[in-house]
C-alpha positions as CSV (number, residue, x, y, z in Angstrom):
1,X,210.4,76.4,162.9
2,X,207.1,76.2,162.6
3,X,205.7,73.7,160.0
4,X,202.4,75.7,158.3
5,X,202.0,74.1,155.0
6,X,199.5,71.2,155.3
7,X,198.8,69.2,151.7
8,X,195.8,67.9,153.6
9,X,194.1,71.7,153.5
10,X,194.4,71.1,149.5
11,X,193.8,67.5,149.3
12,X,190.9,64.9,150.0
13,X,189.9,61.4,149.7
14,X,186.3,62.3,150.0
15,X,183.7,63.3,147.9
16,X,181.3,66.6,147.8
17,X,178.3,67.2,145.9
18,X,179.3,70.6,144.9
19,X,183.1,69.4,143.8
20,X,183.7,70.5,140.1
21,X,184.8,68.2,138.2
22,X,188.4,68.4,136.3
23,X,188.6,66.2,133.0
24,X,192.3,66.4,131.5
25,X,192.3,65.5,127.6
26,X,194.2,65.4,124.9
27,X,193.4,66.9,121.4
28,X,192.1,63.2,120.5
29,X,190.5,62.9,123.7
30,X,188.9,65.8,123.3
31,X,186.8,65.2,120.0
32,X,185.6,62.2,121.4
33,X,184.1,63.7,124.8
34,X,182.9,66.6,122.4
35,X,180.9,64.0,120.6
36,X,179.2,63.0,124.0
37,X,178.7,66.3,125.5
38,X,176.0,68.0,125.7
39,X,174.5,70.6,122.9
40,X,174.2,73.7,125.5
41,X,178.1,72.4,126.7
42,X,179.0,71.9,123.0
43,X,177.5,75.5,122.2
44,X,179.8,77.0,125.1
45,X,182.6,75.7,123.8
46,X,182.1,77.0,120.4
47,X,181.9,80.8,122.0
48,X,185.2,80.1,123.8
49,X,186.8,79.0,120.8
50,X,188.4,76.7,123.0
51,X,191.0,74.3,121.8
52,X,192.6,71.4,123.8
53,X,196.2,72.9,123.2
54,X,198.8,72.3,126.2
55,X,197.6,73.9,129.3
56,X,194.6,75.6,128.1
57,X,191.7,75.9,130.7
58,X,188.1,75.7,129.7
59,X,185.3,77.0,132.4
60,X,182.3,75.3,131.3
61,X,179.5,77.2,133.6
62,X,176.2,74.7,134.7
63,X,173.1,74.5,132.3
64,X,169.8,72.7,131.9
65,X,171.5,69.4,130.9
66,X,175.3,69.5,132.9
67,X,176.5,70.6,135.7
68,X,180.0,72.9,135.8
69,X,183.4,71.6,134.9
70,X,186.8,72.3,134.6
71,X,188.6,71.2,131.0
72,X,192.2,71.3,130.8
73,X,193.9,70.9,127.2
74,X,196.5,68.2,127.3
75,X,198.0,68.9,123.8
76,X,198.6,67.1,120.6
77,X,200.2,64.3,121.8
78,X,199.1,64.6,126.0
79,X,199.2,61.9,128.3
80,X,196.9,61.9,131.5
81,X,199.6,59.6,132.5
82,X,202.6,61.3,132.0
83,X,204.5,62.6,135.0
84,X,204.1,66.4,134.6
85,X,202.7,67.5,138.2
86,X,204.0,71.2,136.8
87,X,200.5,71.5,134.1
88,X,197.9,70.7,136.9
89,X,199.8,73.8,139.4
90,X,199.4,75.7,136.5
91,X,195.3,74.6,136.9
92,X,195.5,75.6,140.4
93,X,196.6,78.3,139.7
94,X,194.0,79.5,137.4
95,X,191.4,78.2,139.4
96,X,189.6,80.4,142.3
97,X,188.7,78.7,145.5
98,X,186.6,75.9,145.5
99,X,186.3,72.3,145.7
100,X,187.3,70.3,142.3
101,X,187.8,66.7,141.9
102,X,189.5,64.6,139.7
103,X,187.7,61.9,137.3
104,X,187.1,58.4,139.4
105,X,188.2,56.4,136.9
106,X,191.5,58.4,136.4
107,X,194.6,56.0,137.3
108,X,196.5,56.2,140.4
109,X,199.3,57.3,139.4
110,X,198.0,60.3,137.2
111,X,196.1,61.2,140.3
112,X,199.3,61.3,142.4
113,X,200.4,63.9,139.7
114,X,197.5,65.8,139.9
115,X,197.4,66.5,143.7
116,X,201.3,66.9,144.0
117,X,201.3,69.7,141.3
118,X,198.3,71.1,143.3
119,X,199.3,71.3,146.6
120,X,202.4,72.8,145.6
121,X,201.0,75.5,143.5
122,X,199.5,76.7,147.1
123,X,203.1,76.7,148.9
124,X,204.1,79.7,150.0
125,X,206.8,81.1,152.4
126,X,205.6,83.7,154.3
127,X,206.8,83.1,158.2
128,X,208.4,87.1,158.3
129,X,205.6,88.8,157.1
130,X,203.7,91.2,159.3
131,X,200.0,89.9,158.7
132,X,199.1,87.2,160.1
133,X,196.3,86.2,156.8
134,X,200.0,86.9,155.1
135,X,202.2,85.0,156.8
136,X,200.3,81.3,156.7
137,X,201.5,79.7,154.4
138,X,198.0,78.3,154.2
139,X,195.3,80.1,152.4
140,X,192.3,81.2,154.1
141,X,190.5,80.3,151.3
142,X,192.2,77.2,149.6
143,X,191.8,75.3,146.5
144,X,191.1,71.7,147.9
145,X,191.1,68.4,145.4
146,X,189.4,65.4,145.9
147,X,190.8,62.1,144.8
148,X,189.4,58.8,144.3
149,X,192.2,57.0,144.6
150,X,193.7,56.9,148.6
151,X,197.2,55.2,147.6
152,X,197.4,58.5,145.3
153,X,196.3,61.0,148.3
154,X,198.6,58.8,150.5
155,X,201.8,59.9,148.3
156,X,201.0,62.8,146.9
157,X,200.6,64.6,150.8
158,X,203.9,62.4,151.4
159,X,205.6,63.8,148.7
160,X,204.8,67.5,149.2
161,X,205.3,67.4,152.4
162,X,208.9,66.5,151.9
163,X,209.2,69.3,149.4
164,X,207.9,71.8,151.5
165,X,210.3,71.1,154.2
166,X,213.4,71.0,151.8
167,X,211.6,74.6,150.6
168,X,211.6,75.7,154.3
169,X,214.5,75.0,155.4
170,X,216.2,76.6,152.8
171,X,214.3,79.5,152.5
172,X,215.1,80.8,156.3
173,X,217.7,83.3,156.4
174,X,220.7,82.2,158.7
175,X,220.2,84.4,161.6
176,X,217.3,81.4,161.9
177,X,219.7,78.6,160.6
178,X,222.6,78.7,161.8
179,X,224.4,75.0,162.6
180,X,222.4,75.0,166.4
181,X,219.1,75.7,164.3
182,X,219.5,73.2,161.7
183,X,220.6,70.8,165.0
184,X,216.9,71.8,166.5
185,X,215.6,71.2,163.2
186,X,216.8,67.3,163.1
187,X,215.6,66.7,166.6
188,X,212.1,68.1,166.1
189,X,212.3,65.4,163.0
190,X,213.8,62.9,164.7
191,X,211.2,62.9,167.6
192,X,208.1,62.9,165.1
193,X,209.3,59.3,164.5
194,X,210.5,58.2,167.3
195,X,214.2,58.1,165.8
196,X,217.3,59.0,167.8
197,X,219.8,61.4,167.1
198,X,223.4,62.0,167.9
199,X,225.7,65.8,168.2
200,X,228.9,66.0,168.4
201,X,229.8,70.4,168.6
202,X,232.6,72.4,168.7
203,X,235.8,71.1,170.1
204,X,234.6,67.8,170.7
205,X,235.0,67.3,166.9
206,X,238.6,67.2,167.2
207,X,238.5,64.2,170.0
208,X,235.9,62.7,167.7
209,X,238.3,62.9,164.8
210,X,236.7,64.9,162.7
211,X,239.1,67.7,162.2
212,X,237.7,69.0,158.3
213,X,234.2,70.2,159.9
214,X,236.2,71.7,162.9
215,X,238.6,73.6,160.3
216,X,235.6,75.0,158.2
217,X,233.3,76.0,161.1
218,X,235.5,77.3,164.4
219,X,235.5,81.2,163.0
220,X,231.8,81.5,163.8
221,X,230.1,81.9,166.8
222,X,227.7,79.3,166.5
223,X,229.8,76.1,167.1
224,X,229.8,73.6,164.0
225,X,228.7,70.1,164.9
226,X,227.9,66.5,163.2
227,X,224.5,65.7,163.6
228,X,223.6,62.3,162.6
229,X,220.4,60.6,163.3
230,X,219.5,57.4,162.6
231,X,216.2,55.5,162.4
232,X,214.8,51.9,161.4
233,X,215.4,48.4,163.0
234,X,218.9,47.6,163.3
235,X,219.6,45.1,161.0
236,X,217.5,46.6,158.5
237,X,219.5,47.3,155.1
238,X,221.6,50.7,155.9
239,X,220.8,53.8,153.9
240,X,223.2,56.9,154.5
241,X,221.8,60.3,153.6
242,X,224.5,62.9,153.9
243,X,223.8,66.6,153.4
244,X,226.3,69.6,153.3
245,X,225.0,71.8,156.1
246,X,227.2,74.8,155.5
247,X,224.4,77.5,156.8
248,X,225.7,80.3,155.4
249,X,229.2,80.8,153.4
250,X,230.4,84.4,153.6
251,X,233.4,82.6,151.5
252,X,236.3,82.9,154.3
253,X,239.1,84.6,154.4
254,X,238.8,84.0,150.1
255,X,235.6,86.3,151.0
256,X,232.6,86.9,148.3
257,X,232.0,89.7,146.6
258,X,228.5,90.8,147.4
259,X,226.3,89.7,144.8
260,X,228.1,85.7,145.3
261,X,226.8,86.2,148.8
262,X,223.4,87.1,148.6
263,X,221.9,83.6,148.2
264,X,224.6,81.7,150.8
265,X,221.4,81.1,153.4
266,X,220.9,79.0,151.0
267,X,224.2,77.0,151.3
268,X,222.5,74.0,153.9
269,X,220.4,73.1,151.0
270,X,222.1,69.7,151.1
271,X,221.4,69.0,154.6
272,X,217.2,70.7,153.9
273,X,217.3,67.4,150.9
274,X,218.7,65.0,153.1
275,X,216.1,65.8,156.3
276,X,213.1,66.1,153.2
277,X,213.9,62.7,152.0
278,X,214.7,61.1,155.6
279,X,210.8,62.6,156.5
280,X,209.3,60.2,153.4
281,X,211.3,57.5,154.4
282,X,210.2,57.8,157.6
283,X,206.6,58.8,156.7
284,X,206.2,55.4,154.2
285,X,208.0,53.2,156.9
286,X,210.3,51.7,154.2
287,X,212.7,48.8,155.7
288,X,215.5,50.5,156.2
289,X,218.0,51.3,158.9
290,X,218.3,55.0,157.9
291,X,221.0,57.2,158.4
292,X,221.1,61.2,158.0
293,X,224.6,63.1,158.1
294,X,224.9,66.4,159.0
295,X,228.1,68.2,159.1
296,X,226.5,71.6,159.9
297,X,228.7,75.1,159.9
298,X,228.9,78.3,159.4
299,X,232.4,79.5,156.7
300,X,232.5,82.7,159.0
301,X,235.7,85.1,159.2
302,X,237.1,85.8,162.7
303,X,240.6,85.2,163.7
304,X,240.2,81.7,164.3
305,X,239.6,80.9,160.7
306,X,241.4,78.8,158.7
307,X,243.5,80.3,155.5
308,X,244.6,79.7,152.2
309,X,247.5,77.5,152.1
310,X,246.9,75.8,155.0
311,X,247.3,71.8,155.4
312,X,244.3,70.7,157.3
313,X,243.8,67.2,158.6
314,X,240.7,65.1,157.7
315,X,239.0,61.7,159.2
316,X,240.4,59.6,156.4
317,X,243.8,60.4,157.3
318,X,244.6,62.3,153.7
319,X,246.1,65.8,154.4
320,X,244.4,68.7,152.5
321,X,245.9,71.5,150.9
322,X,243.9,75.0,151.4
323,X,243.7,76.5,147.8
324,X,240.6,78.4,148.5
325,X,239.0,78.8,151.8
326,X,235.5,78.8,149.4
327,X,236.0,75.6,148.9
328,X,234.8,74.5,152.2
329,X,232.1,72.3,151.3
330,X,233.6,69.5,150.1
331,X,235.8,69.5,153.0
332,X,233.4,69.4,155.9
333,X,231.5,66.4,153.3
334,X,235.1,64.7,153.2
335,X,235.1,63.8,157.4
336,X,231.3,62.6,157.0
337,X,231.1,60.5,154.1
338,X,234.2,58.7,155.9
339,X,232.4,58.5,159.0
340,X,229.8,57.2,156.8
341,X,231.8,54.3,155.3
342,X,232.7,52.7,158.4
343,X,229.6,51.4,158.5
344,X,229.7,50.0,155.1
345,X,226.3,51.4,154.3
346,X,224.7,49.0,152.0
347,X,223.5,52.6,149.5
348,X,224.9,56.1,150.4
349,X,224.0,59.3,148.8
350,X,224.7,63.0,149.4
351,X,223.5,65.8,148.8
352,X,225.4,69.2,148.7
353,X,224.8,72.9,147.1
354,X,228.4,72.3,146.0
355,X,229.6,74.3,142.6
356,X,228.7,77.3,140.8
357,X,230.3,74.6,137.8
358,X,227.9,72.2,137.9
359,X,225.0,75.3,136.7
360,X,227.2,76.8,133.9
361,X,227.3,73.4,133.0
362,X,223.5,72.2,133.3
363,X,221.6,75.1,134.5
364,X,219.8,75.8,137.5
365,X,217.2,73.7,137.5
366,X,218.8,70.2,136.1
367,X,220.9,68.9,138.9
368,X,224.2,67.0,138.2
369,X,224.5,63.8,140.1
370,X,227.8,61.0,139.6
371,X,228.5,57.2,140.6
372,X,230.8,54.9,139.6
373,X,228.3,52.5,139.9
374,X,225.9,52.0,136.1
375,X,223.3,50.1,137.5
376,X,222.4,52.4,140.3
377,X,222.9,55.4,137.1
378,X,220.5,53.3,135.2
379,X,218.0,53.3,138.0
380,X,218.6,57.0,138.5
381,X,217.6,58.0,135.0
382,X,214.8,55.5,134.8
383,X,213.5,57.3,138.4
384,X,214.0,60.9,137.0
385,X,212.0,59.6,134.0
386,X,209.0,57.9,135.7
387,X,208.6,60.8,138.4
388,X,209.2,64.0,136.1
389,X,211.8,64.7,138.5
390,X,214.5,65.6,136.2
391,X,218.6,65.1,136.9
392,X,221.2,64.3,134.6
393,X,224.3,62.1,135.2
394,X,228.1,63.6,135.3
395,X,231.3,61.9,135.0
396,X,233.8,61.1,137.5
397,X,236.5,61.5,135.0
398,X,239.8,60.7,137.1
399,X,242.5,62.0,134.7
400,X,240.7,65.6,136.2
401,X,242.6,64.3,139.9
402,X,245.5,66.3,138.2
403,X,243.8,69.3,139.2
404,X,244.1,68.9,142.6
405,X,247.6,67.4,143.3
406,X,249.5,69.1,145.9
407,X,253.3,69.0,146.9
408,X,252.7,70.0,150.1
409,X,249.7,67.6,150.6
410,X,248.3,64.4,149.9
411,X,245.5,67.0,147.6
412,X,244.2,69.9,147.4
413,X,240.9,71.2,148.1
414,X,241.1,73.5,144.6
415,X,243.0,73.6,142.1
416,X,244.6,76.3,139.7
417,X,242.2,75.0,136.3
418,X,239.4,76.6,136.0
419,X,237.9,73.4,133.9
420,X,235.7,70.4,134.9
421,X,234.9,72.5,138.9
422,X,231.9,70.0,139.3
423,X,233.5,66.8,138.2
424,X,236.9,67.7,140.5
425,X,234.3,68.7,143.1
426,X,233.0,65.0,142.9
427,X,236.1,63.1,142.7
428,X,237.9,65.3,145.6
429,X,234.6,63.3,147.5
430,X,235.2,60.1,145.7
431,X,238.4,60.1,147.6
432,X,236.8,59.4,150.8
433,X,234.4,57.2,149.4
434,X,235.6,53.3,150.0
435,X,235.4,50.9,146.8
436,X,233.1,48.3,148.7
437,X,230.2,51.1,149.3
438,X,227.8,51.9,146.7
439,X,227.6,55.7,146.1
440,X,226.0,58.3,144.8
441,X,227.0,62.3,145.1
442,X,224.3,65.2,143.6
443,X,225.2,68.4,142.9
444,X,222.0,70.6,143.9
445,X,221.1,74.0,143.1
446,X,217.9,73.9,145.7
447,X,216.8,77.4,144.2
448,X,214.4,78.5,141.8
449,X,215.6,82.0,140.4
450,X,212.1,82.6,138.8
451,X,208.6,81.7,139.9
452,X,206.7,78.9,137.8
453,X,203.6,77.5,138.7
454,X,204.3,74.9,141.7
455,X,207.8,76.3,141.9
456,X,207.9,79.7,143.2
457,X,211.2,81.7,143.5
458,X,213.1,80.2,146.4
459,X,214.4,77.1,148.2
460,X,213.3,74.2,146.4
461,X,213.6,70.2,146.2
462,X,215.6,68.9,143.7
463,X,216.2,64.9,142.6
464,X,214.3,64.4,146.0
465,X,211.2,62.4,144.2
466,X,213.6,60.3,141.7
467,X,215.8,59.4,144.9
468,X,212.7,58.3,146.9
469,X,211.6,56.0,143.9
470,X,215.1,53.9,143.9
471,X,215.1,53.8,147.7
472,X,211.6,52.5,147.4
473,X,212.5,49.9,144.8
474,X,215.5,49.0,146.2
475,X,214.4,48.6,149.7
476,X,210.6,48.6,150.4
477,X,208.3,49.0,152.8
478,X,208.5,47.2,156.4
C-alpha cells in the first residue's frame, strides 16, 4: 500500500518571511493583547465584532502599522496548553493555503498540539479515486505550519504518522486486506527498521499449535496466519503488542445481516493500532525489545468452516465451546495472547475491534480498555488526560465468567445473556492471560461515523497516543 500522507508537506521547523502568524488566546488573553495592538488592528476588530469565544477565527488583513495574522478564540476559561489538537484542525480547516506559524515563545508541548491537529485536518483517503490531484492524499496546495520548537515538530510528524497508518490500514476494503495483505503490510514495516518478522500460514498453524486461528480462518481462501515481528536489542525490557487481525467478518456460518456487515473491512483495526503504535516505537527508538502479534484471518463461509456448537482446541490447552461462530475474535486473540505469555513479556497490551457492547455502553468514539492491574489503570487515565486522547476504564468483573460456562467445554466463546458482552469479551481473554504478566486489553471502535475537523469519517486511531505516553514513561528512549 502505498504510504501518501507526509506530516512534513504540513509541517516545518523553519521560518518564512511571508508566514502568518497564529496567536491562540483566551478571553483574558485577549484584552490584554487588544490593549497592545495596534489602532488600525484594534479598529478591524471592532467591524468584525470579533469575540475570543471557543474556536472563533479572526483574519486580521496587513495595514500601515502590522502585518496579517490569524487569531483564534480560546474561550472563557482556554488554555494554549491544554491538549485539544481537535480546535487547531478546526483552524486548518478554515484557513486557505498558505504558510502560518505559531508564536516562538509558545511552549513545546502546546506546539505539539498545534501541528498534530494540523496535519491531521489535511488527511485524506483517497487511493481509489480516478484523479490523480484526487487521489493524493496530499494536497497540491497545502496548508504548511512552522514551529519553533523541533522536539514539538519531531513528535507531532511521529505521531500523525502513526495515525495515518492506523487510518489506512483500516480504511482499505478487504479485497486489498486480506490476511496475505496485512502480512505484506508488517514486512514493508518491519524492513523500514530493520526489524525481523516471522509467518506461520495455513496448516502450519496446527503443527505450531495454534489451533483457535486455524479454526476461525480455514473457510477462506486466503490462508490465515500469525505474524509476529519483533524489534529492539534482545535483552531490552519486552513489550507485546497484540492486534486482532480479523480482515473482514462476514459473521460465519452465524452470518450478518447486511447492514452488521457493511463496516467488517474494518474488523483488522486491532492489528492497523498495534502496527501504528509499533511504527512510533520504532520511529522514537524507545528501549525496548518490541513485539507485534498478529493473528490475521478472514471469518469466511465455505464448507470448511467451523460451526456453532463445535468444541475447538486452543494453545492454552482450554477447550472452547462454539456458541456463535461471530464470536471469532476473541478466539483467534486467545492462541496469541498465550503465545505471547510464554515469553513473560514484561507489559502486554492488545488491541481488538472486539464488541458491538462495549459502544452501547461508551459510544463510539470512547474506547473501553480493562486490567487487573491499578497502577498501570492509573497511568492510563493520567495518559488519556495529558494527551487528550480519551479512553475510559471497564471492569473485569469475574462473577460475569458465569456467562460463558460450558458442559461440554472447559468455556464457551458466548454465552446465552445478553448483559456485560464487553466485560465477558474481556475476561474470556483474561483466561489466557498468565497472573505473572502485566496486561492490558482495549476494546476499539477504530471508526469515526461522522467527519469532525482532524477526524474525518473512516478508520481512525484510537487510545494510540495515551498508550505511546505510558510506553514512553515506562520504558524510554535507547
Amino acid at each position: 500500500m502505498p504510504v501518501t500522507f507526509d506530516p512534513n508537506s504540513f509541517l516545518e521547523i523553519n521560518d518564512h518571511e511571508q508566514a502568518i502568524p497564529v496567536l491562540a488566546l483566551s478571553v483574558a488573553a485577549h484584552a490584554q493583547w487588544r490593549k497592545t495592538a495596534p489602532a488600525d488592528v484594534q479598529h478591524w476588530e471592532d467591524l468584525q465584532g470579533f469575540e475570543a469565544k471557543k474556536g472563533a477565527v479572526m483574519f486580521v488583513p496587513p495595514t500601515a502599522q502590522s502585518g496579517a495574522a490569524i487569531v483564534l478564540g480560546l474561550g472563557e476559561n482556554g488554555d494554549v496548553n491544554a491538549p485539544d489538537p481537535w480546535g487547531w484542525a478546526a483552524l486548518a480547516d478554515r484557513l486557505p493555503p498558505g504558510i502560518y506559524r505559531l508564536p516562538e515563545g509558545m511552549p513545546g508541548m502546546a506546539q505539539e498540539m498545534a501541528a498534530l491537529g494540523w496535519a491531521l485536518a489535511q488527511y485524506r483517503f483517497r487511493r481509489y479515486l480516478k484523479h490523480s490531484d484526487q487521489g493524493a492524499q496530499t494536497p497540491d496546495k497545502p496548508k504548511r505550519l512552522l514551529l519553533s520548537d523541533k522536539g514539538a515538530w519531531e513528535r507531532a510528524t511521529r505521531e500523525a504518522a502513526a495515525v495515518a497508518l492506523v487510518r489506512d490500514l483500516v480504511n482499505t476494503p478487504a479485497n486489498d486486506m486480506l490476511p496475505s495483505d496485512l502480512e505484506r503490510e508488517s514486512r514493508t514495516l518491519a524492513d523500514r527498521f530493520s526489524a525481523t518478522v516471522t509467518i506461520t500460514t495455513g496448516d502450519a498453524l496446527l503443527d505450531a499449535n495454534f489451533p483457535a486461528i486455524h479454526a476461525v480462518g480455514r473457510a477462506s481462501a486466503d490462508a490465515p496466519r500469525l505474524i509476529d515481528l519483533r524489534w529492539g536489542r534482545e535483552d531490552a525490557p519486552r513489550l507485546t503488542l497484540v492486534g486482532k487481525g480479523v480482515c473482514f467478518d462476514s459473521g460465519g456460518l452465524d452470518i450478518k445481516p447486511a447492514n452488521g456487515m457493511r463496516l467488517m473491512k474494518k474488523d483488522m483495526g486491532g492489528a492497523a493500532h498495534v502496527l501504528g503504535l509499533a511504527q512510533r516505537i520504532m520511529s522514537d527508538k524507545l528501549d525496548v525489545r518490541l513485539r507485534v502479534l498478529i493473528p490475521a484471518v478472514e471469518n469466511a463461509i465455505s464448507g470448511t468452516a467451523f460451526r456453532p456448537g463445535d468444541i475447538i482446541k486452543t494453545r492454552k490447552g482450554l477447550s472452547v465451546e462454539i456458541g456463535n461462530t461471530d464470536a471469532e475474535g476473541r478466539l483467534v486473540l486467545g492462541d496469541a495472547l498465550t503465545f505471547a505469555c510464554e515469553e513473560t513479556p514484561d507489559l502486554l497490551l492488545d488491541f481488538a475491534t472486539l464488541t458491538g457492547a462495549a459502544r452501547v455502553a461508551l459510544g463510539p468514539d470512547l474506547p473501553a480498555f480493562f486490567t487487573a492491574d491499578h497502577d498501570l489503570a492509573d497511568h492510563f487515565a493520567k495518559a488519556a488526560a495529558s494527551t487528550g486522547d480519551p479512553l475510559w476504564r471497564l471492569p473485569l468483573w469475574e462473577a460475569y465468567l458465569d456467562y460463558l460456562d460450558s458442559s461440554v467445554a472447559d468455556i464457551a466463546n458466548a454465552g446465552d445473556s445478553p448483559f456485560g458482552g464487553a466485560i465477558t469479551a474481556a475476561l474470556y481473554l483474561s483466561r489466557f492471560i498468565t497472573p505473572e504478566v502485566t496486561w492490558a486489553h482495549f476494546d476499539v471502535y477504530a471508526w469515526n461515523q461522522k467527519p469532525r475537523p482532524g477526524r474525518p469519517a473512516g478508520g481512525e486511531a484510537m487510545a494510540l497516543r495515551a498508550a505511546f505516553s505510558v510506553i514512553q514513561d515506562r520504558f524510554g528512549a535507547s
